[in-house]
C-alpha positions in Angstrom: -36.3 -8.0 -3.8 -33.4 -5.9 -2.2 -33.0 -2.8 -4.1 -29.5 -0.9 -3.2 -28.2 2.6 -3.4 -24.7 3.5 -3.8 -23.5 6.5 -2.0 -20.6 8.2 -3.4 -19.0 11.6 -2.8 -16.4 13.5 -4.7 -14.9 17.1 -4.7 -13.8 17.1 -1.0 -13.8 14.8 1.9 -15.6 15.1 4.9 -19.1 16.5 2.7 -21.5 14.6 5.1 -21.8 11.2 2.8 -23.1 9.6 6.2 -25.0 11.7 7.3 -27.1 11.8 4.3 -26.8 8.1 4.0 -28.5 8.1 7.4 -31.0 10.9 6.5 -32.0 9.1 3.7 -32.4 5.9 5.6 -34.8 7.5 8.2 -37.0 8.9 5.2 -37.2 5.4 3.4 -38.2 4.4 6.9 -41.1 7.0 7.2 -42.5 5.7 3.8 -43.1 2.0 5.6 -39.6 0.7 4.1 -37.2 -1.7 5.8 -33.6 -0.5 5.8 -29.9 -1.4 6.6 -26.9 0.5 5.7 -23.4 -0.7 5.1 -19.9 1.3 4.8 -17.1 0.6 2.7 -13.6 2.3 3.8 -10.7 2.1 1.2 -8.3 2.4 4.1 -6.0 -0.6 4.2 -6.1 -1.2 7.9 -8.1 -3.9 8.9 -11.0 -1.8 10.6 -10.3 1.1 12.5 -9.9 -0.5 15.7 -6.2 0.4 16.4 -6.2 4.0 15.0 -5.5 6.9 17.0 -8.9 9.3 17.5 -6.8 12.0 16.3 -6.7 10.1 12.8 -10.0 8.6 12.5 -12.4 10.0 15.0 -14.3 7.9 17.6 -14.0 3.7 17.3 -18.3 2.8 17.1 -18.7 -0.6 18.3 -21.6 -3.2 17.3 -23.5 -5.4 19.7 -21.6 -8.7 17.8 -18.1 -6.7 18.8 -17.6 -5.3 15.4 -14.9 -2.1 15.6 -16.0 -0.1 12.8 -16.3 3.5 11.2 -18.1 6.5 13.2 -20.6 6.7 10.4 -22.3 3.8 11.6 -23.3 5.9 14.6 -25.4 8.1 12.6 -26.6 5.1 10.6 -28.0 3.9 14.3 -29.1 7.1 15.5 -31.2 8.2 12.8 -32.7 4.3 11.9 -32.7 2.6 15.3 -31.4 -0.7 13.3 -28.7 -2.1 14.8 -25.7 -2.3 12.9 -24.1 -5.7 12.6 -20.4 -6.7 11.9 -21.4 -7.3 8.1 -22.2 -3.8 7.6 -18.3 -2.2 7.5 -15.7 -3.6 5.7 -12.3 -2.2 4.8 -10.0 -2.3 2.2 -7.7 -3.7 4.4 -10.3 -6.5 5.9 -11.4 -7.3 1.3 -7.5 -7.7 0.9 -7.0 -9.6 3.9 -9.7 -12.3 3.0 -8.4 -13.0 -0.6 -5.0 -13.6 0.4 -6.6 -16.1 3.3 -8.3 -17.6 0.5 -5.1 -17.7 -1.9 -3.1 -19.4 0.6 -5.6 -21.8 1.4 -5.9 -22.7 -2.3 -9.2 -22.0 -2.7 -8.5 -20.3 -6.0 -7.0 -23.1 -7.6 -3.6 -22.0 -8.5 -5.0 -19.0 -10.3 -3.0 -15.5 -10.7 -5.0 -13.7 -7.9 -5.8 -10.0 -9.3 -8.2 -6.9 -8.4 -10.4 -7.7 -11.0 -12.2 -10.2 -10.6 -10.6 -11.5 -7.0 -10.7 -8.5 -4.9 -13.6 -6.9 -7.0 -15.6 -10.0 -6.6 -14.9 -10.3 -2.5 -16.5 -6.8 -2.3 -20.0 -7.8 -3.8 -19.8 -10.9 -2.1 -19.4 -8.7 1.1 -22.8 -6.5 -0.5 -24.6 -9.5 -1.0 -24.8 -10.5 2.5 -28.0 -10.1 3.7 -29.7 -9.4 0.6 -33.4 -10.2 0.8 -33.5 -9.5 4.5 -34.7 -5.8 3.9 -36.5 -3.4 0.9 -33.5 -1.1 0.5 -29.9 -1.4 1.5 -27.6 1.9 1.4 -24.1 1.4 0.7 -22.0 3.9 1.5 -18.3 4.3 0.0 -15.4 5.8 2.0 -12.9 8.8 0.1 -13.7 10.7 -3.0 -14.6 9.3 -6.4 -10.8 9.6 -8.1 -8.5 8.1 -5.1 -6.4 5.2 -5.8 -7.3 3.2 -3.0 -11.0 3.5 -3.8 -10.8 2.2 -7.4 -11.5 -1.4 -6.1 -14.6 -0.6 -4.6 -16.0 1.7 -7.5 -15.4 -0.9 -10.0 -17.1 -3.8 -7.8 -20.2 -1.4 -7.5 -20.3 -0.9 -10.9 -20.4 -4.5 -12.0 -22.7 -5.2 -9.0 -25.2 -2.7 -10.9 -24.6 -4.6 -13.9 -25.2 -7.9 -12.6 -28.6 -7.0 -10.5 -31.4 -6.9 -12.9 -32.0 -3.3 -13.9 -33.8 -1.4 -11.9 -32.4 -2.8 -8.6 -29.5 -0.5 -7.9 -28.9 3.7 -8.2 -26.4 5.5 -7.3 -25.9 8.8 -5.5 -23.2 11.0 -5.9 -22.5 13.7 -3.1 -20.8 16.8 -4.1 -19.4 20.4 -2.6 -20.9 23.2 -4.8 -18.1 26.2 -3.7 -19.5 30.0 -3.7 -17.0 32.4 -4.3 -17.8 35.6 -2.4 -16.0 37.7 -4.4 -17.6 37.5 -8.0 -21.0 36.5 -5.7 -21.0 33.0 -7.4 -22.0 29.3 -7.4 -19.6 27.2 -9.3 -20.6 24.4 -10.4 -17.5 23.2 -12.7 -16.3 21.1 -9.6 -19.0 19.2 -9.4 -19.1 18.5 -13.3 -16.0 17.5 -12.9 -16.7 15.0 -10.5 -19.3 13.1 -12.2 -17.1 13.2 -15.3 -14.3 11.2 -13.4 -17.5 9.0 -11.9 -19.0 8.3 -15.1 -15.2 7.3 -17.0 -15.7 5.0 -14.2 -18.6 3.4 -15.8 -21.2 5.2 -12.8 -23.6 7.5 -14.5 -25.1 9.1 -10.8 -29.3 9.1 -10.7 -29.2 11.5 -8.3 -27.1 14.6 -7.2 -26.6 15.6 -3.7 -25.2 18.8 -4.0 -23.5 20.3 -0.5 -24.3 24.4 -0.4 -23.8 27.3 2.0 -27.4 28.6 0.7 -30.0 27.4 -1.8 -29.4 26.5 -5.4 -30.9 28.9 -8.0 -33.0 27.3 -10.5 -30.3 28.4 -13.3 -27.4 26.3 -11.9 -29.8 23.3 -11.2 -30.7 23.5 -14.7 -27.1 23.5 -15.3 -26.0 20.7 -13.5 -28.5 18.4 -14.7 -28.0 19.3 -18.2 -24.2 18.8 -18.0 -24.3 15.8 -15.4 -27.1 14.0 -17.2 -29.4 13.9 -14.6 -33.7 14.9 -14.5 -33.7 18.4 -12.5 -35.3 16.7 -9.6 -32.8 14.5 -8.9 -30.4 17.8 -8.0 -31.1 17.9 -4.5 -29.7 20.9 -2.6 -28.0 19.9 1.2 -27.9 23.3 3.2 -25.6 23.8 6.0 -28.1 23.0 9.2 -28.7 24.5 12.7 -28.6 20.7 13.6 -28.3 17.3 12.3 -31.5 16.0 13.8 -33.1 18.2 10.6 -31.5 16.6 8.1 -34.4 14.5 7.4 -37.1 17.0 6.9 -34.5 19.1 5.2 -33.4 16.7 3.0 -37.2 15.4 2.2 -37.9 19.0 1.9 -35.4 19.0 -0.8 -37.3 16.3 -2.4 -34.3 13.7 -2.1 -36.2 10.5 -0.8 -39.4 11.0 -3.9 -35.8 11.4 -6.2 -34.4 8.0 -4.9 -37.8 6.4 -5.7 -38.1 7.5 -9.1 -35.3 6.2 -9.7 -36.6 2.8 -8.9 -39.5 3.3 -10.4 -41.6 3.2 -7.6 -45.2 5.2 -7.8 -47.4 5.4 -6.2 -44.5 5.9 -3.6 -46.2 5.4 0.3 -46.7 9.0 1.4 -43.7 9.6 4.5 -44.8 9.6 8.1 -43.2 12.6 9.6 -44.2 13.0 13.1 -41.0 11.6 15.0 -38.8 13.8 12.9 -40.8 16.8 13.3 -41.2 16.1 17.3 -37.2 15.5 17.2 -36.7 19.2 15.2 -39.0 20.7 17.7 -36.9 19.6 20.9 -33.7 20.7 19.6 -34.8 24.2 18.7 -37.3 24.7 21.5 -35.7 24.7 24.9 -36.4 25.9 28.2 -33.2 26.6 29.5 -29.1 25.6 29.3 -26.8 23.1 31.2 -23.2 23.5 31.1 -21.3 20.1 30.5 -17.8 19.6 31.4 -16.2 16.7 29.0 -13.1 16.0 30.6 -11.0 13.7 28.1 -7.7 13.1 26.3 -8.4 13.9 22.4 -10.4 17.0 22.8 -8.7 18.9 19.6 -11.1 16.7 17.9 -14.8 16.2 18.6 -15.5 13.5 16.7 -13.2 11.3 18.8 -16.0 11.5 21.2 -19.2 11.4 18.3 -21.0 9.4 20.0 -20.8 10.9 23.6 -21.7 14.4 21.9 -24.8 13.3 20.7 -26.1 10.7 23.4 -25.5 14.5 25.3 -27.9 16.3 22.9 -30.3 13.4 23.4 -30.3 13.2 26.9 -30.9 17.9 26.5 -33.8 17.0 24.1 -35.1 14.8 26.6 -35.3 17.6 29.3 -36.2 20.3 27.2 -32.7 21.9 27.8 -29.9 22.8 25.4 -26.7 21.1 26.7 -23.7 23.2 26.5 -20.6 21.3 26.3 -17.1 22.3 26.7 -14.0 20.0 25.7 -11.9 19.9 28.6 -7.8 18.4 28.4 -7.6 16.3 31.1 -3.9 17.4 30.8 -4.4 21.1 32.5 -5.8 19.7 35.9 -2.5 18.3 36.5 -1.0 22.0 36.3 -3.9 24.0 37.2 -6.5 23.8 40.3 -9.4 21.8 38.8 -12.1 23.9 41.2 -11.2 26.7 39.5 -11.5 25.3 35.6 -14.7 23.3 36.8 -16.4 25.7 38.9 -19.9 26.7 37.4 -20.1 23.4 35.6 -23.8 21.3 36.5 -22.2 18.2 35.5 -19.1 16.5 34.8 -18.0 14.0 32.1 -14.8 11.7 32.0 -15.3 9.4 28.8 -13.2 6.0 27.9 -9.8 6.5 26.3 -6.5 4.5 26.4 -3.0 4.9 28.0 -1.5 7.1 31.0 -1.5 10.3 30.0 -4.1 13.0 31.6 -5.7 10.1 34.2 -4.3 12.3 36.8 -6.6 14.9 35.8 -9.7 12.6 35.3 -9.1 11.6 38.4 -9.1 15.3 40.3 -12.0 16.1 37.9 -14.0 12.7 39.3 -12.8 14.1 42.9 -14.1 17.9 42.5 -18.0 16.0 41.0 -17.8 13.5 44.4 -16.8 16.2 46.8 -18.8 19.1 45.5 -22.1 16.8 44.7 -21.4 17.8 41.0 -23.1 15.4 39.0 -20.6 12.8 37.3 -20.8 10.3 34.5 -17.8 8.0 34.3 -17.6 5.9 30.9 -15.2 3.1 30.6 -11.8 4.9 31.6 -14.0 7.2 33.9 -15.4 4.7 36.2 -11.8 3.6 36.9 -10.6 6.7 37.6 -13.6 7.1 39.9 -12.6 4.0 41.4 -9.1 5.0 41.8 -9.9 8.5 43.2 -12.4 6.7 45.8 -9.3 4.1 46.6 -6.9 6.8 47.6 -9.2 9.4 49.1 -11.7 7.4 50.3 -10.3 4.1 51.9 -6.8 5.2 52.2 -5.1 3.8 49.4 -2.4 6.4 48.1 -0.8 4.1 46.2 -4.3 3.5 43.6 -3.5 3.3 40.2 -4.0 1.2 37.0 -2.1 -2.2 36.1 -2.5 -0.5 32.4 -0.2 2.4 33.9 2.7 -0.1 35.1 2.6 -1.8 31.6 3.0 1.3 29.7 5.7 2.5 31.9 7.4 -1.0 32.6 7.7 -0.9 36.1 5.4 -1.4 39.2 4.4 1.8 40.7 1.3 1.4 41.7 -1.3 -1.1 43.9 -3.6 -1.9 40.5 -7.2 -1.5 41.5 -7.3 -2.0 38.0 -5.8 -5.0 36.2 -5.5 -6.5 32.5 -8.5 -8.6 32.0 -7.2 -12.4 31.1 -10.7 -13.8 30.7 -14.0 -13.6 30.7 -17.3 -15.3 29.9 -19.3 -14.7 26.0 -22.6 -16.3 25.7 -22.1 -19.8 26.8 -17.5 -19.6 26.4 -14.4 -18.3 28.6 -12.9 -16.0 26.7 -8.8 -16.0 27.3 -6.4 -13.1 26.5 -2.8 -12.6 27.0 -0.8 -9.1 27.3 1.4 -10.0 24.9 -1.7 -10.9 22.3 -1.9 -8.6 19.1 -4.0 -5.6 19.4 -6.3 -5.6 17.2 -9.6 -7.0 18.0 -8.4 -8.7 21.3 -10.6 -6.3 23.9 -13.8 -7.1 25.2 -15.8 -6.0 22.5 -19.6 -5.9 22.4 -22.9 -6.5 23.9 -22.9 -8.1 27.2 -25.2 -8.3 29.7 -25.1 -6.9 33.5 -27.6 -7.4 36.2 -28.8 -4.1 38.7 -28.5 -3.9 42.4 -32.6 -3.6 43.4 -33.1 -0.4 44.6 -29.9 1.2 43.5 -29.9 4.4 41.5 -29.3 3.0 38.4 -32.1 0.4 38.6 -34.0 3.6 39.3 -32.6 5.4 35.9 -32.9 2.0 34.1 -36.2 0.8 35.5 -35.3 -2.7 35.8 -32.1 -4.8 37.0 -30.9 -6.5 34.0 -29.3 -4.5 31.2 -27.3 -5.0 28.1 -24.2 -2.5 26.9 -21.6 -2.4 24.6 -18.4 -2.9 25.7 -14.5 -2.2 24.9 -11.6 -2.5 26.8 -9.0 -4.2 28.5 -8.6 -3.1 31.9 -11.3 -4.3 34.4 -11.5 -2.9 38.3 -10.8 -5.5 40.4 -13.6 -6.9 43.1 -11.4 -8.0 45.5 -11.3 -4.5 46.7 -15.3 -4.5 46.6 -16.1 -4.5 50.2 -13.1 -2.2 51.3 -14.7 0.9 48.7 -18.5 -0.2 49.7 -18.0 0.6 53.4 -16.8 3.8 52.4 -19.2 4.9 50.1 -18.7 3.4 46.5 -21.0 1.1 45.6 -21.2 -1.9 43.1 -24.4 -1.8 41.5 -23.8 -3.7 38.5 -22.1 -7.2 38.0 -22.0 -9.3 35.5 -24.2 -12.4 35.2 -21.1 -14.9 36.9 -20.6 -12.1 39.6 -16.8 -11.9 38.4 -17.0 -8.2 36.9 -17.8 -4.7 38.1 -20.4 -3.0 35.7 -21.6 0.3 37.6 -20.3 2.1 40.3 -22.2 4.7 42.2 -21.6 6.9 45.1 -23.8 6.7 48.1 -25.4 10.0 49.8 -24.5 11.7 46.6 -27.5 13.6 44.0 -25.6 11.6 41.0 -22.2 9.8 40.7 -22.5 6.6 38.5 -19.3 5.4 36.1 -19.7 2.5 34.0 -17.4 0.2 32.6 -19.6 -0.2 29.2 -20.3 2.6 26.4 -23.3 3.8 26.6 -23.5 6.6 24.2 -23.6 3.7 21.4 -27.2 2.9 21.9 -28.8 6.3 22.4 -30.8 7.8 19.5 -32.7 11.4 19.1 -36.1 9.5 19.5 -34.9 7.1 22.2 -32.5 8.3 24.6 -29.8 6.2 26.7 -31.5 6.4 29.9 -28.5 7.4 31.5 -27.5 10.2 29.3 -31.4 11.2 30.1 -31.2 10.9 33.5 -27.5 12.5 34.2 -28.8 15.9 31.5 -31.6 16.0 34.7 -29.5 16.0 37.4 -27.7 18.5 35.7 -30.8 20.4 34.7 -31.8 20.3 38.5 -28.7 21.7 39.9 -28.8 24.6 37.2 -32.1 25.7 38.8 -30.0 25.7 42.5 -27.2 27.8 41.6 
């Protein structure tokens, strides 16, 4: 029997709901427990596939080509399940499907409504899956008290009602303010919140209560007393050095033996530990620092590039090494000397992004890595401005640019060593696409697999020649000028399995220059990371120790 846990938060945004989600997750693991978690966004767009990074932070994509919310990132990183295109759905996606269903007359003729149509497409969406694991954690997007959550609060609360009892709990995340100048903990906003929660019909089991510092016994006593919870299901979340401790905070806390007496579960299996402790114990205990030089387009905000930041911190845990990153608008190279913003750098970083503006800059920043033997990781966008840079300064092409350039612009100004990709093959079928298709959905999305040059070096990082990545884009490099680039220097290393499409780049005679059309930072975890993100942090590590 599936047993679920609701995740809710209220107060403010932005309190960490995935994050503990994910925590949690880990800790049910380390008690022998299967696991999948699953996020529900009240936003109205379909998925988040088409918002600006500026908006919504980083696009995480699944290995079935699911677009969906950053917070399945931490879900990955901290469970090592793969998250599947049944685990996000929007409000937008729910609304989307009824009205499908409506026009198809699959309702009969009925008057559609929230309740029961919409309400009843969200726990058909929970159901999915159910049996497959021992717990799944449900995670709902906004704060308890938005309009455009209702939907979703009400479908969770009948889901509750319909599972026999026992089967579901609920969580409720909170902020606990402390006001420096009286020197107190207030707890009125979070009584507040689980008022609004429970006039819902969602009486929380547990309280997650977000804190600069510890809770004093007093207010725990005064939270559970006035939000009708035991005062071991308060659970205090500190502000933390790092993410990685979450879990052993968090169990610390007592908030994984809280969820399971809830259920009822006792004797509870005692938690297995060691991973998290060994992953705590990296982060903290380095021998040395790496500087990092991200070189992007939405660098005001971090989480546009989650994912990349922490397959980064994975590759330093790795090597023992804190990795010092700095955020890096690709803007001011086309103003300012890049040597001189780049200079004492031991590795350079140019991730995937969309659209003309700052490529000129990516592609002086991938020109400073190749010429000074600065190591340099291209992702997606930043292997084709490597391949561009390599094209003009390398076989003579002045004229390199992107097709993707011209189309934004409407005119032809450059020879496209890039191009629009109009098909490809998935699993066993051609995929077709047209510029003028909608935009939504319509890149190459997804896990796909690429075989290795033998004896290249990223066979070497690897360890073997076939791989499989996550992919998403549009724009492919084009092979036909494959054998121009490779006799001057820029090698193919990775195809596809028909030959048709350029994986991996690398530069020859150079201590490490790979870009790579694929993401990825999507598959690296704290206990397992990408090989490349590993084996890049080292090159980096090795030239700090030169200079």
């Amino acid at each position: 029997m599936t047993r679920y846990i609701f995740i809710t938060g209220g107060v403010v945004s932005s309190l960490g709901k995935g994050l503990a989600s994910a925590a949690l997750g880990a800790l049910l693991q380390a008690r022998g427990f299967t696991v999948r978690l699953r996020k529900l966004d009240p936003y109205l767009n379909v998925d988040p596939g088409t918002m600006s990074p500026f908006e919504h932070g980083e696009v995480f994509v699944t290995d079935d080509g699911a677009e969906t919310d950053l917070d399945l990132g931490h879900y990955e990183r901290f469970t090592g399940v793969a998250a599947r295109k049944t685990d996000s759905v929007s409000s937008g996606r729910i609304y989307s499907n009824v009205l499908e269903k409506e026009r198809r007359g699959d309702y009969l003729g009925k008057t559609i409504q929230v309740i029961p149509h919409v309400t009843n497409e969200i726990k058909d969406f929970l159901s999915i899956g159910e049996g497959e694991v021992d717990f799944m954690l449900c995670e709902i997007g906004g704060t308890v008290g938005d309009i455009e959550g209702l939907p979703f609060f009400e479908a969770i609360r009948q889901f509750g009602q319909d599972r026999p009892r026992g089967q579901c709990i609920f969580v409720h995340l909170t902020l606990l303010p402390y006001i420096a100048a009286s020197g107190e903990l207030k707890t009125k906003p979070t009584q507040h919140s689980v008022k609004e929660l429970r006039s819902i019909g969602i009486a929380p089991d547990v309280l997650v209560c977000r804190s600069e510092g510890p809770i004093p016994q007093k207010e725990r006593e005064k939270l559970a007393l006035f939000c009708n919870v035991r005062p071991e299901a308060v659970i205090a979340a500190q502000d933390l050095k790092s993410i990685y401790d979450a879990p052993l905070a968090y169990h610390a806390e007592g908030l994984d033996q809280a969820v399971l007496d809830a259920f009822q579960i006792s004797p509870a299996p005692r938690p297995v530990l060691t991973k998290w402790q060994d992953v705590s114990d990296r982060v903290h205990n380095t021998d040395g620092e790496v500087r990092i030089a991200i070189v992007g387009k939405y660098t005001q905000l971090e989480d546009a590039y989650k994912s990349v930041s922490e397959a980064l911190t994975h590759g330093g845990m790795a090597n023992r090494v804190k990795v010092r990153t700095e955020w890096l608008d690709a803007e001011i190279f086309e103003k300012d000397d890049a040597a001189a913003r780049l200079e004492g750098f031991h590795g350079i970083l140019v991730p995937g992004g969309f659209g003309e503006r700052g490529t000129e800059g990516k592609i002086k920043a991938a020109e400073f890595a190749r010429t000074k033997n600065i190591p340099y990781l291209g992702i997606c966008l930043g292997m084709q401005m490597a391949v561009i840079e390599a094209a003009r300064h390398l076989a003579d092409m002045e004229n390199a640019g992107s097709e993707e350039f011209d189309d934004e612009k409407g005119k032809k100004r450059f020879t496209p060593v890039v191009y629009h990709l109009k098909e490809w093959v998935q699993g066993n079928h051609k995929v077709e696409r047209k510029k003028s298709d909608a935009k939504g959905g319509t890149m190459r999305l997804g896990a796909y697999t690429a075989y290795l040059a033998e004896g290249s070096r990223v066979a070497e990082v690897y360890g073997g020649t076939v791989i499989e990545e996550r992919h998403r884009h549009r724009y492919e490099v084009d092979m036909t000028y494959r054998k121009q680039l490779e006799e001057r220097g820029l090698i193919f290393s990775g195809v596809s399995p028909d030959g048709r499409l350029p994986e991996i780049v690398e530069v020859k005679d150079h201590p490490w220059f790979i870009g790579v059309q694929f993401h990825p930072e999507l598959k690296s975890k704290p206990f397992a990371p990408h090989p490349l993100f590993r084996d890049f942090v080292r090159a980096a590590k090795d030239l700090s120790r030169l200079v």
